[in-house]
C-alpha positions as CSV (number, residue, x, y, z in Angstrom):
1,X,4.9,-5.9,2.2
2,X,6.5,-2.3,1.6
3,X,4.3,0.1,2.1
4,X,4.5,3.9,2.7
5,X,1.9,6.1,5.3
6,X,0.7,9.2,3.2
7,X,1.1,12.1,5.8
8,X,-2.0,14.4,6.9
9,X,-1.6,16.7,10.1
10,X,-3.9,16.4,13.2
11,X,-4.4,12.4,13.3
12,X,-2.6,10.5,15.9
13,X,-0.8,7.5,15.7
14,X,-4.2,5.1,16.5
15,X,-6.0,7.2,13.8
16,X,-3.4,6.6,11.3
17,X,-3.2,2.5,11.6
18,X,-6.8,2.2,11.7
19,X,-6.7,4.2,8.3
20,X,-3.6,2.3,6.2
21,X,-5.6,-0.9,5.6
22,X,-7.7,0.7,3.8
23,X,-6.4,3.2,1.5
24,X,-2.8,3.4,2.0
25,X,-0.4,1.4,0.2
26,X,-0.3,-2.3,-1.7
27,X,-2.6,-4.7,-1.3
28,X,-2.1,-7.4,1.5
29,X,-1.5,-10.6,1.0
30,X,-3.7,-13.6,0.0
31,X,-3.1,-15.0,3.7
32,X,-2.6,-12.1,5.8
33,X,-3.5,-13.5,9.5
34,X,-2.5,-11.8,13.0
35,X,-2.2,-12.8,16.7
36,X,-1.5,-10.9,19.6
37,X,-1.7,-11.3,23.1
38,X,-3.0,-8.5,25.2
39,X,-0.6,-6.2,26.5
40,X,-1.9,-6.4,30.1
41,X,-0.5,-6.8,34.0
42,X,-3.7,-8.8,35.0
43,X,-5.8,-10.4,32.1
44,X,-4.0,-13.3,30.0
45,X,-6.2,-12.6,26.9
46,X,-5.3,-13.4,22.9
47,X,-6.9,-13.0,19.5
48,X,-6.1,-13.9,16.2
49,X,-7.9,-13.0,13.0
50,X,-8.3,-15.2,10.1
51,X,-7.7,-13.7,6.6
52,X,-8.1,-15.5,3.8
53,X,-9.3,-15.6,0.3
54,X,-12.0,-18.3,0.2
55,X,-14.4,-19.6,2.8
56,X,-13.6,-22.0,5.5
57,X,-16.8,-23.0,6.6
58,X,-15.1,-23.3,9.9
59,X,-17.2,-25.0,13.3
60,X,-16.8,-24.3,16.6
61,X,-15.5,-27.9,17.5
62,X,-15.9,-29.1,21.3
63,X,-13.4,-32.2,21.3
64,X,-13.2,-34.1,25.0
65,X,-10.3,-35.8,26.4
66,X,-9.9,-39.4,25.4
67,X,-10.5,-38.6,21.7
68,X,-8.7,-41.1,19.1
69,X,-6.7,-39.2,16.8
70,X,-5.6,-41.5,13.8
71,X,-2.4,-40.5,12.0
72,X,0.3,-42.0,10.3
73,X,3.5,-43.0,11.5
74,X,7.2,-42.8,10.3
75,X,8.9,-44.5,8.6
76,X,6.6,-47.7,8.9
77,X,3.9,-45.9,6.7
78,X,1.3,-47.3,8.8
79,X,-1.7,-45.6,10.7
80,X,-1.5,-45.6,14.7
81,X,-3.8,-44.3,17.2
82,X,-3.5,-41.5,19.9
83,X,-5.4,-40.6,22.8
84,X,-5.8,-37.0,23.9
85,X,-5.5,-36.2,27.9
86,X,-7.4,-32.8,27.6
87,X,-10.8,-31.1,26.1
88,X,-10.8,-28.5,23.5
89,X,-12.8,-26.1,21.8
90,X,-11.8,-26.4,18.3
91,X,-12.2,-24.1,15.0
92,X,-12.1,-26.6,12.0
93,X,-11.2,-26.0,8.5
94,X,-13.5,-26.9,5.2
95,X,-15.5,-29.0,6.7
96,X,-12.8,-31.4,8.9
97,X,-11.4,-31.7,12.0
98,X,-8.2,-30.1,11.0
99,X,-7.8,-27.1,13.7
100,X,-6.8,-23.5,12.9
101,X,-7.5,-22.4,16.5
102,X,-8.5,-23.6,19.8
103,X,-8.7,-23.2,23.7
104,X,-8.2,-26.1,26.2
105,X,-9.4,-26.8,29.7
106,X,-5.8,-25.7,30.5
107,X,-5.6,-21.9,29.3
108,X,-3.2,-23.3,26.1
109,X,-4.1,-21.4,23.0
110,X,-2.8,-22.5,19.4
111,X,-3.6,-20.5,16.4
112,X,-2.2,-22.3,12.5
113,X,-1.2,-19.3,10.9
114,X,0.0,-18.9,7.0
115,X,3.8,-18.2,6.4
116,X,5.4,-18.2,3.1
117,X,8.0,-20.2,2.1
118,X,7.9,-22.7,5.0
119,X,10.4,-25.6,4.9
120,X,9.7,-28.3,6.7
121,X,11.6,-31.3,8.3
122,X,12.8,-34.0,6.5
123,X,11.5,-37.3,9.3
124,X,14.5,-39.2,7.8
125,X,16.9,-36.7,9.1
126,X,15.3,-37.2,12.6
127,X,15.0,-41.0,12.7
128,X,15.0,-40.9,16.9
129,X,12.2,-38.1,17.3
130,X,8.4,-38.9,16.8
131,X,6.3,-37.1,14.0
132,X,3.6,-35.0,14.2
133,X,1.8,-34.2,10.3
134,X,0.6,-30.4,10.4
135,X,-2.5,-31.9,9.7
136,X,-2.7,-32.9,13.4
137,X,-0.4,-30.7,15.0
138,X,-3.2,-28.6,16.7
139,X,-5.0,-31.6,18.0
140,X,-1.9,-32.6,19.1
141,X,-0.8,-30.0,21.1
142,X,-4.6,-28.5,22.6
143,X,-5.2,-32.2,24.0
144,X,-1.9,-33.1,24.9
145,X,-0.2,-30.6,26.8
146,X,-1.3,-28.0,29.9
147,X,1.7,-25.4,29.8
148,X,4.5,-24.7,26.8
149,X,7.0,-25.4,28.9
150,X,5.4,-28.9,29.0
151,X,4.9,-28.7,25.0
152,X,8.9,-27.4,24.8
153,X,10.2,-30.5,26.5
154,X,7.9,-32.7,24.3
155,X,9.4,-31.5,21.3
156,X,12.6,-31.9,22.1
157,X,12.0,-35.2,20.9
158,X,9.2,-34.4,18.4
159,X,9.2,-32.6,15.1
160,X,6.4,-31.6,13.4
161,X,6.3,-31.6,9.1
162,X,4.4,-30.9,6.5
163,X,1.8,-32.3,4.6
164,X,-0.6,-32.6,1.5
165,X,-3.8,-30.6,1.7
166,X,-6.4,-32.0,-1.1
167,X,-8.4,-29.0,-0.3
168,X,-6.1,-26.8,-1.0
169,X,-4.0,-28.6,-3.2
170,X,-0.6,-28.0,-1.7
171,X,1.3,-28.5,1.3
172,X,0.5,-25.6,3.3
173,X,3.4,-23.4,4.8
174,X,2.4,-22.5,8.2
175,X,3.5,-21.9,11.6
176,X,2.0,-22.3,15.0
177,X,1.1,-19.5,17.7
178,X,0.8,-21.3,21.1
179,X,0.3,-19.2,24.5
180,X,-0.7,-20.6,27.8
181,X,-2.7,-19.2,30.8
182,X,0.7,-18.0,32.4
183,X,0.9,-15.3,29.9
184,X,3.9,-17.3,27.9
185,X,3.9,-17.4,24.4
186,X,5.5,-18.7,21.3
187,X,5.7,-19.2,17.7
188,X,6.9,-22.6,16.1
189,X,8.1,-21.6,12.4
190,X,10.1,-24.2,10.1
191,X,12.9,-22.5,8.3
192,X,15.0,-23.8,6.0
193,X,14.1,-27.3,7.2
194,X,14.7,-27.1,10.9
195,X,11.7,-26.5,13.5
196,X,12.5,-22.7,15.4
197,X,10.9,-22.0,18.6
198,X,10.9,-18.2,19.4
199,X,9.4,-16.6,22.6
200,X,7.1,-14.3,21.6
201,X,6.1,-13.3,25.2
202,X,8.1,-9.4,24.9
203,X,6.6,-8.5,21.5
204,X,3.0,-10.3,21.4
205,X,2.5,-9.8,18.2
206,X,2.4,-12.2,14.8
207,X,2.2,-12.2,11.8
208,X,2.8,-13.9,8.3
209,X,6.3,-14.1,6.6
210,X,9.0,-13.6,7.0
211,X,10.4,-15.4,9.5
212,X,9.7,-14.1,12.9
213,X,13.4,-12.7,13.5
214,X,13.1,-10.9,10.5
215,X,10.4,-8.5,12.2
216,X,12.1,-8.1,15.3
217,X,14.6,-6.4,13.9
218,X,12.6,-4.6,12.1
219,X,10.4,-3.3,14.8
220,X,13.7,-1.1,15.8
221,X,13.3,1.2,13.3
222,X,10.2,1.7,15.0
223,X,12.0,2.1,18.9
224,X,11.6,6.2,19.0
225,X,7.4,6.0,18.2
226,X,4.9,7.0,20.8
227,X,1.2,7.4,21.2
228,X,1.4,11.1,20.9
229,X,3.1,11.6,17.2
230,X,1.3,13.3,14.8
231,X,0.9,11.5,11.5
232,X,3.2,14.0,9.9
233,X,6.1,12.1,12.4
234,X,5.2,8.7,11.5
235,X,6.2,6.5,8.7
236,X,6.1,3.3,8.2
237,X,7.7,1.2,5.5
238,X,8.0,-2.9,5.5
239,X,5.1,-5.2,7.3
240,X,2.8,-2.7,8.3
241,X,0.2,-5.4,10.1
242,X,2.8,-6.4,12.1
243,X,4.1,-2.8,13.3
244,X,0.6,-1.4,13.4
245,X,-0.5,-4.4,15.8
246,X,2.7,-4.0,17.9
247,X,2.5,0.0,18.4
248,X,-1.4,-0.2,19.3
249,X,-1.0,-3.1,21.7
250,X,2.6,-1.5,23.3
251,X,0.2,1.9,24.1
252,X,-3.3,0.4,25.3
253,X,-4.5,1.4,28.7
254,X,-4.5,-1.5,31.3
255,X,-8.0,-2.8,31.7
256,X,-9.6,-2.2,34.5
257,X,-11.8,-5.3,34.2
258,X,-12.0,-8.6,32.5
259,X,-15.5,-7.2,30.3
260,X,-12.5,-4.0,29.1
261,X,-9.8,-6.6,28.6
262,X,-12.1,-8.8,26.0
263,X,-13.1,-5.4,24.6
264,X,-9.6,-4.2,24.6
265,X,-8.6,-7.0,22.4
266,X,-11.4,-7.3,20.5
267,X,-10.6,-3.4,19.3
268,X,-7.0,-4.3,18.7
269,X,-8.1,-7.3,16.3
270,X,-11.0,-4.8,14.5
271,X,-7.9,-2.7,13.9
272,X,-5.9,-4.7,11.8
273,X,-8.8,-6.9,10.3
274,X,-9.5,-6.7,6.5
275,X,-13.3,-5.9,5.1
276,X,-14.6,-8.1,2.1
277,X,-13.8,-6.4,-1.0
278,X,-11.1,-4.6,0.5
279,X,-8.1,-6.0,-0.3
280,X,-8.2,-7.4,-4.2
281,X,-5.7,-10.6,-5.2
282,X,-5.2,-12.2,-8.1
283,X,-8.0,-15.2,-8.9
284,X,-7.1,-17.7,-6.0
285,X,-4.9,-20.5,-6.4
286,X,-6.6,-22.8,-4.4
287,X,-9.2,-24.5,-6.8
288,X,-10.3,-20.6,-8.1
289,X,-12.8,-20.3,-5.5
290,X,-11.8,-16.8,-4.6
291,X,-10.0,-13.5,-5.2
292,X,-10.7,-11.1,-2.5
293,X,-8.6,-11.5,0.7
294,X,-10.7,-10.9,3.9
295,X,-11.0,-11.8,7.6
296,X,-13.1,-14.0,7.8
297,X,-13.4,-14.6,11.3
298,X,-12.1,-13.6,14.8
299,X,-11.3,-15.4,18.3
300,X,-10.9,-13.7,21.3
301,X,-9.4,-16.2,24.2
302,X,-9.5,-15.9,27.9
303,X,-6.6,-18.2,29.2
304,X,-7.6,-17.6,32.9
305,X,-11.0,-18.2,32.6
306,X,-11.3,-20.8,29.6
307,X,-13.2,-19.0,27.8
308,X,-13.0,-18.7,24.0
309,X,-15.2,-15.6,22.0
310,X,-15.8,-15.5,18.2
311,X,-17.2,-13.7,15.5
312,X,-17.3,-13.5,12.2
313,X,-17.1,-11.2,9.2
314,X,-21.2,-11.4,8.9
315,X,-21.9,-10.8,12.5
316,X,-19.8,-8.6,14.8
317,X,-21.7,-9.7,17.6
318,X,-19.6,-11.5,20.3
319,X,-20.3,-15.1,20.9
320,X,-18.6,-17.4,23.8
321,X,-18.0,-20.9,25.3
322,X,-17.0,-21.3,28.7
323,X,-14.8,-24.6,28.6
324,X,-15.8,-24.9,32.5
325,X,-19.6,-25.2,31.4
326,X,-18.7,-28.0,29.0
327,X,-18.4,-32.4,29.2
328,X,-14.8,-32.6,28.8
329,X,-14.4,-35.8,30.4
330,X,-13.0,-38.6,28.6
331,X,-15.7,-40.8,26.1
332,X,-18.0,-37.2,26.3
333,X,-19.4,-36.5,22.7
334,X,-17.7,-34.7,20.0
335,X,-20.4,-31.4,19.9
336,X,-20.0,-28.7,17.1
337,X,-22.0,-25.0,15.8
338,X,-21.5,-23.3,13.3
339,X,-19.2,-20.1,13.7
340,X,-21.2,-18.0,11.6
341,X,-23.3,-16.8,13.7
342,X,-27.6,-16.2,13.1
343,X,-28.3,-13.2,15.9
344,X,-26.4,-10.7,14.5
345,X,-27.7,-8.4,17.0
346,X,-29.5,-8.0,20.6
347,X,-33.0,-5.5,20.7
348,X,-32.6,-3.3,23.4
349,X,-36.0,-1.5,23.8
350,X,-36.8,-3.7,26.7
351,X,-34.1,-1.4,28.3
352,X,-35.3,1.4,27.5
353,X,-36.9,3.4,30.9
């Protein structure tokens, strides 16, 4: 992901990120998605985009505690059932209840997020630890844990791997994005075989490949940038979604209310997202359904307050569910929308005075 700012005078540093999606530079990636966490003292507030290059079709999922997830267990090859202990709000994936997203009753956020070259664990080198399929890690940890320090100790005898997507034709590399209502965050990658837990709480940004240690480092070329650089100052060179996402979030104002934080991060996400048509990839490889790389949709989270906005790239207008308004309670119905949304927009001349 090399790419080079081109330099005009009088735009400031916001004014140039905004800009470099666009015009500047290669092409992003067929799966380009971001997270971050709000840089904030008071609001505990996330959003992730998600960029891809065909549709989802994704639902807003509401999943109660005491749903039976059915997956397979190792090494006996045989299918065993698993209660959850907390509700969810889900966002499925082509049409099943395979999460990409979701907010629990707790405040604990995961977001599945692409990352090239992902190497899973073997389950025979870990014959003592349970194992979790991608496929249901999400489920798995919205409606199982409150906290990541509860999730951390759980995998310290758990690993999670990888595993065949018919949809897509592939075993999907991915890694996880968890944060909690505590403000704590983390990214699960598997490199080279092993699961990796980094705290992610300092930076509060993701990405896609490479490995999350890889952009730490080099976010110190970036240590000297401020706010009040001319573009003529500013050059960027490798991952610029990542550095973009990090220098806009390091330099927002504190919100002075919970309505500026949502907006806040909703801004942040609008910043780095990808219009249709924008970013041109080679014919898909995942049944040739697609060649332009876009974001497709957008979740805003309130930890604190359990509540989880959306919106997609068809209707910018903000959507929520508050998780405290919903049947969580164990045997509750599964209940599920559409993400897309219909009301794209609200009249206002009943305003008017």
């Amino acid at each position: 992901m090399n790419c080079l700012f081109s330099k005009r005078r009088d735009f400031f540093i916001y004014s140039l990120v905004a800009l470099t999606l666009s015009f500047w530079g290669a092409a992003l990636p067929a799966e380009a998605c971001t997270s971050v966490f709000l840089n904030s003292r008071n609001y505990v507030v996330s959003g992730r985009n998600m960029d891809f290059d065909i549709e989802m079709n994704s639902d807003i999922v509401v999943v109660p505690a005491g749903h039976v997830v059915t997956m397979m267990k190792y090494p006996e090859g045989i299918l065993i059932d698993k209660k959850t202990k907390y509700g969810f709000v889900g966002v499925n994936l082509l049409g099943r209840d395979v999460f990409s997203d979701g907010l629990n009753e707790k405040g604990l956020s995961v977001a599945m997020q692409w990352m090239e070259g992902a190497e899973y664990p073997e389950p025979a080198r870990y014959p003592n630890r349970e194992v979790i399929p991608l496929t249901y890690a999400s489920e798995w940890i919205l409606g199982n844990f409150s906290n990541i320090a509860e999730l951390r100790q759980a995998l310290q005898k758990t690993i999670i791997t990888g595993n065949y997507a018919g949809e897509l034709k592939m075993i999907p590399p991915q890694h996880l994005i968890i944060g909690d209502e505590t403000g704590e965050s983390i990214v699960i990658e598997f490199v080279d075989g092993q699961m990796k837990i980094h705290d992610i709480s300092a930076i509060k940004v993701v990405t896609n490949d490479p490995p999350y240690d890889w952009h730490i480092n080099n976010l110190k070329k970036y240590n000297n940038y401020t706010n009040a650089m001319s573009n003529d100052d500013v050059v960027i060179y490798e991952d610029r979604r990542f550095v973009q996402a990090y220098l806009i979030n390091k330099y927002v104002n504190e919100p002075q209310s919970l309505p500026s934080a949502i907006a806040t991060a909703t801004a942040i996400m609008n910043k780095v997202a990808v219009v249709r048509g924008e970013a041109k990839v080679e014919a898909s490889a995942y049944a040739g359904l697609g060649s332009y790389n876009y974001t497709l949709w957008t979740i805003i989270r309130d930890h604190k307050n359990k509540v989880i906005y959306f919106y997609d790239a068809d209707n910018s207008s903000l959507r929520s569910i508050d998780l405290k308004k919903l049947n969580l309670a164990d045997s509750a119905p599964v209940m599920r929308m559409k993400l897309a949304g219909r009301e794209f927009h609200s009249p206002a001349e009943s305003l008017l005075k």
